[in-house]
C-alpha positions in Angstrom: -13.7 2.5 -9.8 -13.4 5.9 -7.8 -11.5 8.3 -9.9 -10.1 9.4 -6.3 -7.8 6.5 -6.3 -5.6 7.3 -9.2 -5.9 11.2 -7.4 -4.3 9.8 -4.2 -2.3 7.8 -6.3 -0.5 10.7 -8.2 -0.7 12.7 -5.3 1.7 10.3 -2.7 3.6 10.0 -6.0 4.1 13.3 -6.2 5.0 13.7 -2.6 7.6 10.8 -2.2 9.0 12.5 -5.4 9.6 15.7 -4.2 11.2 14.4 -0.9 14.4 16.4 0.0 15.5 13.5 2.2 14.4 9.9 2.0 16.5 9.2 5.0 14.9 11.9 7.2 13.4 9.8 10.0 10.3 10.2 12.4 11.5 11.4 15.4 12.2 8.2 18.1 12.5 5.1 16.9 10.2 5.4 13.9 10.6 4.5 10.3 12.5 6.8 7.5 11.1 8.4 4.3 12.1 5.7 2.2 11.0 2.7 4.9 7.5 4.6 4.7 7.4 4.3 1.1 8.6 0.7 1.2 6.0 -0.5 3.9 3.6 1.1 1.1 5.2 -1.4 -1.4 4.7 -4.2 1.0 1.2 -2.9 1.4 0.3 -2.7 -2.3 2.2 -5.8 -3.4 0.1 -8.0 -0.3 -3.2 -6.0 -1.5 -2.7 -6.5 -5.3 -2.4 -10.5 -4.0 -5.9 -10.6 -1.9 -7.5 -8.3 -4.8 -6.5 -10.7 -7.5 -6.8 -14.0 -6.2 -10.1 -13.4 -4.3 -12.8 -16.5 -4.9 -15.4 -15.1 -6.7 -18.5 -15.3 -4.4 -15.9 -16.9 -1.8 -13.2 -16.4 1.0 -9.9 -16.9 0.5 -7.5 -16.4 3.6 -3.7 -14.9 3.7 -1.1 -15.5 6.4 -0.6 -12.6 9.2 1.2 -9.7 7.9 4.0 -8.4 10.2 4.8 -4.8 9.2 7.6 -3.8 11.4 9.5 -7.4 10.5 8.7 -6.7 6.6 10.6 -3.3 6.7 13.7 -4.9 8.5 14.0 -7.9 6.1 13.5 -5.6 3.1 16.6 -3.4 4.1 14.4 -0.4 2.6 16.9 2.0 4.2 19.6 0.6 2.0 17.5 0.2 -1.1 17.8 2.8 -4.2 15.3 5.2 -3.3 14.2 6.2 -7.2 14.1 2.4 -7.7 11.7 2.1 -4.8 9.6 4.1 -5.6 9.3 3.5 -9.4 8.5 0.0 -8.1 5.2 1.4 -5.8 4.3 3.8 -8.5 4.4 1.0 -11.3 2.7 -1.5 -8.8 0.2 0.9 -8.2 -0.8 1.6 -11.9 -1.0 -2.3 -12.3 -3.6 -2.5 -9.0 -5.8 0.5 -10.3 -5.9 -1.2 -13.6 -7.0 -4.4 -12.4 -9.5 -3.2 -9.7 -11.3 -1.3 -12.5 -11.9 -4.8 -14.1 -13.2 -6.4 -11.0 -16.8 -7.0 -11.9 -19.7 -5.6 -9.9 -20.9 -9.0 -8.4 -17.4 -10.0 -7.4 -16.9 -7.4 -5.0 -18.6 -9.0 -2.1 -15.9 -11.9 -2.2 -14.0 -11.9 0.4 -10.4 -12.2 2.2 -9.0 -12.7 5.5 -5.7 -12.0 6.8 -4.7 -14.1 9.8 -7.3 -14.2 12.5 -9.2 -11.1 11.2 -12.3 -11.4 9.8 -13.4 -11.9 5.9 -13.2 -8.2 4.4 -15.8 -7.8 1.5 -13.6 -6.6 -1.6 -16.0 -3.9 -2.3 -14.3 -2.6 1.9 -10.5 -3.8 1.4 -10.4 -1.6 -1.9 -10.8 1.7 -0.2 -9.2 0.6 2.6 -5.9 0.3 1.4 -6.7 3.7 -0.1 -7.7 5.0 2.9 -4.1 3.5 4.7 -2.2 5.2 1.5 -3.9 8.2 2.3 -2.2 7.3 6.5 1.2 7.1 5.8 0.7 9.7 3.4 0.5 12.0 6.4 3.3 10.4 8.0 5.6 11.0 5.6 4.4 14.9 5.1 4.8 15.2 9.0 8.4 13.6 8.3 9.6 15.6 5.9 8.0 18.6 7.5 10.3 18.2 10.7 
């Protein structure tokens, strides 16, 4: 496994940590602190699924993922923020404990979400690192003002 991960890992923990105001808000329409950090727990929570189930040597597909719907129905705003974020930090740990243990010749299994193509393991695992790493700079930019 990339040492990097648990980096990025401590590092957005860090971030969301230090926030002065979960609340703040992107300016428009666009999400809050805290409904950053709890898309990122609906990101890690439907990534620790496809990156534990996966059919070795196989496909397995997952329904469509509707971000801006998930957000609403969770009621992040409303949510404890220390709560919510112990949750994405503890979820976290669990994933970079079991990605470690994902054995070589597994990663090319794959996993689809909706109509989007099978995504090698050996991809989807830095790419969810890599969207970490996205709404990382959102919420910087956010709290920034």
């Amino acid at each position: 496994m990339n040492p990097d991960y648990r980096k990025t890992v401590e590092r957005v923990y860090q971030l969301f940590r230090a926030c002065p105001d979960p609340a703040a808000r992107e300016k428009g329409e666009g999400w809050s602190v805290k409904e950053v950090l709890g898309h990122l727990v609906d990101s890690v929570s439907n990534n620790y699924q496809r990156m534990v189930r996966y059919i070795p040597k196989g496909n397995l597909n997952f329904p469509p993922y509707d971000q801006e719907q998930n957000v609403k129905r969770a009621n992040y705003q409303a949510f404890d923020y220390d709560d919510l974020l112990a949750l994405w930090y503890g979820y976290n740990k669990l994933l970079l404990h079991m990605v470690a243990g994902i054995p070589a010749g597994d990663l090319d299994s794959t996993t689809a979400v909706g109509d989007k193509p099978p995504v090698p393991l050996r991809q989807s695992i830095p790419d969810y690192f890599a969207h970490m790493e996205n709404h990382e700079s959102q919420a910087r930019r956010i709290i920034a003002g």
